[in-house]
C-alpha positions in Angstrom: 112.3 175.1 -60.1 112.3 173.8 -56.4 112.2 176.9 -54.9 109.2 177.6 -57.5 108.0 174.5 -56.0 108.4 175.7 -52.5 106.5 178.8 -52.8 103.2 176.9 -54.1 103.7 174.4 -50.7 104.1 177.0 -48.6 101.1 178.4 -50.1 99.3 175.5 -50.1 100.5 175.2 -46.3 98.8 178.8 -45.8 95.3 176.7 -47.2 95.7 174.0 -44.6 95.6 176.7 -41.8 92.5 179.0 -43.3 89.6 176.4 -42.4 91.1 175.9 -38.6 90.5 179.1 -37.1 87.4 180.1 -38.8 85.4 178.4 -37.0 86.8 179.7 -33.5 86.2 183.2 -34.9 82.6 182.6 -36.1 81.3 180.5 -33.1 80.0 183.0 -31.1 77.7 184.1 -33.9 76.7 180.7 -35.4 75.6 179.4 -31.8 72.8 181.8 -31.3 71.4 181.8 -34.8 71.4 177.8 -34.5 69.4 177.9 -31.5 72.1 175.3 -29.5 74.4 175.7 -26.6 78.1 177.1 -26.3 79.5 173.9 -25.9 77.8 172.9 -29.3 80.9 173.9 -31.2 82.8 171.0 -29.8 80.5 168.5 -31.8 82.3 169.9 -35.4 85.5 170.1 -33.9 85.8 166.6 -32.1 84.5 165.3 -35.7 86.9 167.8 -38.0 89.7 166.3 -35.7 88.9 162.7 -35.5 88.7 162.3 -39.3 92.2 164.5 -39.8 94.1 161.8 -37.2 92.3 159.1 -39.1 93.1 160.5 -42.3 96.7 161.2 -41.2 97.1 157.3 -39.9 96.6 156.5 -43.3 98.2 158.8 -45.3 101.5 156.7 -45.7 98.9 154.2 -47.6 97.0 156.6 -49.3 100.5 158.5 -50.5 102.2 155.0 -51.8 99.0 154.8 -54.2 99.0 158.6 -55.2 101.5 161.1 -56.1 101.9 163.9 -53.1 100.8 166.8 -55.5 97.4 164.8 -56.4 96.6 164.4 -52.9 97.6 167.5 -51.8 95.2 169.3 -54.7 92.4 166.7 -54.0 92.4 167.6 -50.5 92.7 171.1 -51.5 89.3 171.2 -53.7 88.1 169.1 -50.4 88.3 171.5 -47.6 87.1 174.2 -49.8 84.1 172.4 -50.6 83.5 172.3 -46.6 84.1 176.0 -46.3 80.9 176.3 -48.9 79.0 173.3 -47.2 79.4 175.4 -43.8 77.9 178.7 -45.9 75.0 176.8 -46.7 74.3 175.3 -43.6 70.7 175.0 -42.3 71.7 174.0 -38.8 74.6 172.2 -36.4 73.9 168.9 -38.0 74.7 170.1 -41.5 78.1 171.3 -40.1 78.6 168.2 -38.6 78.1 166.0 -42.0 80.8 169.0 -43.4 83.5 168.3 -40.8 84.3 165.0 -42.0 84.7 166.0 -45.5 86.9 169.1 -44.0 88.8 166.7 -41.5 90.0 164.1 -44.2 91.2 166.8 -46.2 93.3 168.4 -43.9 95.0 165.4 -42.3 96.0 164.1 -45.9 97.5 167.9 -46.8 99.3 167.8 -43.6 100.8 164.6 -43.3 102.0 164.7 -47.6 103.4 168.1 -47.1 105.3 167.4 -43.9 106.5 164.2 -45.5 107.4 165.7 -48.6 109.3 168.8 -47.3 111.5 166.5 -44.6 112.9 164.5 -47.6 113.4 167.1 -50.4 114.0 170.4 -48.3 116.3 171.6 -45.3 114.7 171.7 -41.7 114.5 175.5 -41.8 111.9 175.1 -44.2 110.0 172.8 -42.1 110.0 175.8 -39.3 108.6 178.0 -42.1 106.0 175.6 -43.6 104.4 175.8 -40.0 104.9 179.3 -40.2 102.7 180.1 -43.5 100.1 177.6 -41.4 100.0 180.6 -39.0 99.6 183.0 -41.7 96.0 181.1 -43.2 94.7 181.3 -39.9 95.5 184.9 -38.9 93.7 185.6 -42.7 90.7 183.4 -41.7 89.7 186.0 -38.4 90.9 189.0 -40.5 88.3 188.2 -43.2 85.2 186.5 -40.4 85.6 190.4 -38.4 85.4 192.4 -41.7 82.1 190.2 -42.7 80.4 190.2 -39.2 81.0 193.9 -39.4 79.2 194.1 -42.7 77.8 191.3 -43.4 77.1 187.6 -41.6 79.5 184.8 -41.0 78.2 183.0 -44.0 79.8 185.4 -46.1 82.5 185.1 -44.4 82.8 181.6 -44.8 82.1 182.3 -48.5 85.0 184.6 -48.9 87.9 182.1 -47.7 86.1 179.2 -49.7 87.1 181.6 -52.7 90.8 181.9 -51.5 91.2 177.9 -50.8 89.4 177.1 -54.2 91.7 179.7 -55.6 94.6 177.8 -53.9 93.3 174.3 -54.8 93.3 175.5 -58.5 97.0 176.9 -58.9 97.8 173.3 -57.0 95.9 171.7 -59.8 97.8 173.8 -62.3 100.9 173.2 -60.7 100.9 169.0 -61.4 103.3 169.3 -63.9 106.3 171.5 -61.7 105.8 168.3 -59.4 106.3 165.5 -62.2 109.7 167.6 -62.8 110.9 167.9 -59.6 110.2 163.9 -59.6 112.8 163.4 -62.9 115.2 165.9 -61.0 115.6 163.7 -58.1 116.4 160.8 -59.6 120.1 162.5 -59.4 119.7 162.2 -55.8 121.6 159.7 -53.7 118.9 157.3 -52.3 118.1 157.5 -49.1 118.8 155.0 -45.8 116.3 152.3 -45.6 113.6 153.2 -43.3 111.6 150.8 -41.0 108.3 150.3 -40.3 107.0 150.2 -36.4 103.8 149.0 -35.3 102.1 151.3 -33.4 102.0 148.7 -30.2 106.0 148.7 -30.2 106.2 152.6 -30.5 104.0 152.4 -27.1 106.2 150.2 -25.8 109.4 153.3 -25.7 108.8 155.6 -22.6 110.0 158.4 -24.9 107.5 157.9 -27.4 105.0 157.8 -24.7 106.2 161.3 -23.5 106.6 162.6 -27.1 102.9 161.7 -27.7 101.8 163.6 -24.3 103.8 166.5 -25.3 102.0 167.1 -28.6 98.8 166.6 -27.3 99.3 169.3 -24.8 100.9 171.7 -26.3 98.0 171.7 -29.0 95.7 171.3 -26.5 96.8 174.8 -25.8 96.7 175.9 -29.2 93.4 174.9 -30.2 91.8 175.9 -27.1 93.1 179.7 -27.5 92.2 179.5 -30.9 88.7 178.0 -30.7 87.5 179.5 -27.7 89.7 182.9 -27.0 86.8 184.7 -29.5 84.4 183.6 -27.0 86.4 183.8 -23.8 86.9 187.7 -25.2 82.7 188.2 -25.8 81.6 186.3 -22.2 84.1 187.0 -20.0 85.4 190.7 -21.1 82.1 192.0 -23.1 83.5 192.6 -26.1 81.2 192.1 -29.4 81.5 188.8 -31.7 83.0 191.0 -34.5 85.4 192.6 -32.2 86.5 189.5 -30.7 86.3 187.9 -33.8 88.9 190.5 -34.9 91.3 190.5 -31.3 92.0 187.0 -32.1 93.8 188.0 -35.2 96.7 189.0 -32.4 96.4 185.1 -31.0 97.4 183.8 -34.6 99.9 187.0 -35.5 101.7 185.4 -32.4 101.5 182.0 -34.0 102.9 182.7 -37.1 105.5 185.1 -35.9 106.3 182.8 -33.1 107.2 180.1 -35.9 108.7 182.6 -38.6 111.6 183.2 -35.7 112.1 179.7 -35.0 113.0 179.4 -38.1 115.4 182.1 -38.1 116.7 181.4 -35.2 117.1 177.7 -35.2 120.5 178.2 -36.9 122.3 179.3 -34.1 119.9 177.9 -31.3 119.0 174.2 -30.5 115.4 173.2 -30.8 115.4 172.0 -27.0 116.7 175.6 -25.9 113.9 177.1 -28.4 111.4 174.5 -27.1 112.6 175.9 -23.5 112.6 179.5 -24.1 108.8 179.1 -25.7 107.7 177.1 -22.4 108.6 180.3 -20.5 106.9 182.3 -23.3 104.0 180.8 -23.1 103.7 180.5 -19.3 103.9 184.5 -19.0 101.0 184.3 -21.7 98.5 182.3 -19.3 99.5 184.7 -16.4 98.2 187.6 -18.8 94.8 185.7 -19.0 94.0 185.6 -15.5 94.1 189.5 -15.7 90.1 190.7 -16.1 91.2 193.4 -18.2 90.5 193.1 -22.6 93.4 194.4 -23.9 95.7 192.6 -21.5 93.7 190.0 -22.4 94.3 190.0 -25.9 98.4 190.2 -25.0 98.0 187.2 -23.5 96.7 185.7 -26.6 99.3 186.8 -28.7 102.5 186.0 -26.3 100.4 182.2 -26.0 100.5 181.7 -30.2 104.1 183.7 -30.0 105.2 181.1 -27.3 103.5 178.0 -27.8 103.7 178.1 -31.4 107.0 176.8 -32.1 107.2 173.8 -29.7 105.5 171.9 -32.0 107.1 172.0 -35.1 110.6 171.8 -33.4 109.2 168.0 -31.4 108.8 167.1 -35.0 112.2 167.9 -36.5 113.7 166.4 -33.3 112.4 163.1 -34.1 114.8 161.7 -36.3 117.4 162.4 -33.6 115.8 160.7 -30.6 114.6 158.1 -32.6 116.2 157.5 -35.7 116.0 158.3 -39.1 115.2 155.1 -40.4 111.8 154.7 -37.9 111.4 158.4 -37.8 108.9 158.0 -40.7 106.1 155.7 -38.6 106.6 158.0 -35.2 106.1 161.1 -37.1 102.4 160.0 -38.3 101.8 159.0 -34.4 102.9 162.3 -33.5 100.7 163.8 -35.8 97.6 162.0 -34.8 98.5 162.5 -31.1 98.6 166.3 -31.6 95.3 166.0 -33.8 94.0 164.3 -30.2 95.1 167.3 -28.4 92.6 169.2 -31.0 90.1 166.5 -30.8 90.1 166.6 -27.2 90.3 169.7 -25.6 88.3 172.0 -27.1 84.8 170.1 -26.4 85.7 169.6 -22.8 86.6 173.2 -22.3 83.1 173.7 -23.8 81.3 172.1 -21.4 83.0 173.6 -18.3 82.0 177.1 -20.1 78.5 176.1 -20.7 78.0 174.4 -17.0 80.3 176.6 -14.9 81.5 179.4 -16.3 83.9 180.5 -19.7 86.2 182.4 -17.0 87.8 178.8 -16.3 89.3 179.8 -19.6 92.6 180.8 -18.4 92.9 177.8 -15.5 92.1 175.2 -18.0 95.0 176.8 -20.4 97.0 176.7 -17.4 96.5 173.2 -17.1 97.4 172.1 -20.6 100.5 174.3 -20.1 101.4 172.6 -17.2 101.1 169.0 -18.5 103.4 170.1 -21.5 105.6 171.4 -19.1 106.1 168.5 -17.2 105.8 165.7 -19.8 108.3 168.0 -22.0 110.7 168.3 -19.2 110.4 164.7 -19.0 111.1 164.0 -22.6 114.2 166.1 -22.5 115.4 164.2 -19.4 115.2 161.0 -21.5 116.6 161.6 -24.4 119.6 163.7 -23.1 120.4 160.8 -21.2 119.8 157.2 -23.1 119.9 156.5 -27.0 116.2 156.2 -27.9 
């Protein structure tokens, strides 16, 4: 029964990654038929992002009202009624109005899941959970290529609203496996009190401080390469929108592979040694992307999602080590909406350097993101290896 259980959140984890790198692989048609700038894009994902940290900052409220499985299937149904929206969608503002129904769906799926999988299931399953993420968004660019081959992104974006409503239904169907697992746990032993932190004394810890700058970098780095490598690929190295749309599938293969062997490896290897060897990883990725050649290019994209991919989920299952289990609870949702910032953030302002000066900037902004993760991650392990947080 829990592994049962498992499966559907791991496919359900696989639904919270379709909708986020969609839209990446689709900009570089949308923009022209829309009659707006490049740097347009950055309007839906500034607002799909700043409604998932809002929604994620009050999940813990949201999820001491509800049971995780109905949020998770409400905001299931959700997003996939965004996907539609975004078929249907007359112009930027109607995407805009969509990206808040798409953002508070996604930060409620990610921050139940995450919660519910650290208390019932080992920590290699949180390194997997991330990694069926990466698979729903390496489907999401398969599925956008094949329709702007064909077809037009809106059929594209019709296609994986039927796979998330399919998703959202078997999530639906799946509410009484839930209410069973609930009765099974009662067997458990209960768990060590846990303590609530406001959010002025979390930034009052120089760790927390450096744990927040580290996950906004490092996805900073993701969403950038996943938003803009499609168009980086069309303006900088002349490739089409559907064959860019379909190179980018290598950036989220790297993802997902990238967090499949954490997982693996994370028996025998410590999550700051992973974290480390990822750093390196992804370092020789940006490298790759200052080479004007496609294909090279397109390495570069997959060694950044095979590199970069993994330092996220492991800063999260550090957490209750530096910190403590029983606070680990409040600086997890922080952490969450931090990295959510890093989303929010960087993606618009890279748009605008494109736009005004030029998309081959691509690979020194990335740089810069990986530099600042570097440093502020070099920083955090200093702390902690040094001083009980």
């Amino acid at each position: 029964m829990a592994t049962l259980l498992l499966i559907i959140i791991y496919i359900a984890f696989i639904g919270l990654g379709l909708p986020d790198s969609l839209f990446g692989a689709a900009w570089s048609a949308i923009w022209p038929e829309f009659g707006v700038g490049l740097s347009a894009g950055g309007y839906v994902t500034v607002l799909v992002s700043g409604c998932t940290v809002i929604s994620s900052l009050l999940s813990s409220r949201i999820l001491a009202r509800f049971s995780t499985a109905a949020v998770t299937a409400v905001s299931t149904a959700m997003t996939a009624a965004a996907l539609l929206g975004y078929s249907f969608a007359p112009g930027l503002w109607c995407m805009c109005l969509f990206a808040v129904v798409l953002g508070f769906g996604a930060g409620a799926i990610d921050a139940a899941l995450n919660d519910y999988i650290s208390l019932h299931y080992s920590a290699m399953h949180m390194n997997f959970l991330h990694c069926f993420y990466g698979v729903g968004v390496v489907v999401s660019p398969y599925v956008m290529s094949a329709m702007l081959r064909t077809a037009t992104w809106r059929e594209g974006y019709r296609t994986v609203f039927f796979i998330q409503s399919g998703i959202a239904l078997l999530l639906v169907l799946s509410l009484p496996l839930w209410k069973k697992m609930r009765h099974a746990d009662a067997t458990i032993a209960e768990e060590a009190p846990r303590r609530v932190l406001r959010f002025g004394e979390m930034a009052k810890t120089p760790a927390i401080r450096l744990v927040w700058a580290v996950c906004v970098a490092t996805n900073a780095v993701e969403a950038v390469c996943g938003i803009w490598g499609s168009s980086f690929l069309v303006l900088v190295h002349g490739l089409d929108a559907a064959a860019a749309a379909g190179a980018i599938l290598f950036y989220y293969l790297g993802l997902a592979l990238g967090r499949f062997l954490s997982g693996l490896v994370s028996i025998r290897i410590k999550p700051w040694s992973i974290i480390g060897i990822c750093t390196g990883i992804t370092l020789a990725a940006v490298a790759l992307l200052f080479i004007p050649v496609p294909g090279i290019a397109i390495a570069g994209l997959f060694l950044a999602g095979l590199g970069n991919g993994p330092i996220y989920p492991n800063i999260m299952y550090l957490t209750p080590q530096h910190f403590g289990a029983d606070v680990s609870a409040s600086i997890m949702g922080t952490q969450m909406a931090f990295a959510y910032g890093g989303f929010m953030a960087a993606p618009p302002l890279f748009g605008v350097l494109a736009e005004h000066i030029s998309a081959g900037l691509f690979a020194p902004f990335v740089l810069c993101c990986w530099l600042l993760m570097a440093v502020f991650a070099g920083l955090l392990y200093k702390k902690v290896s040094h001083q009980t947080c």
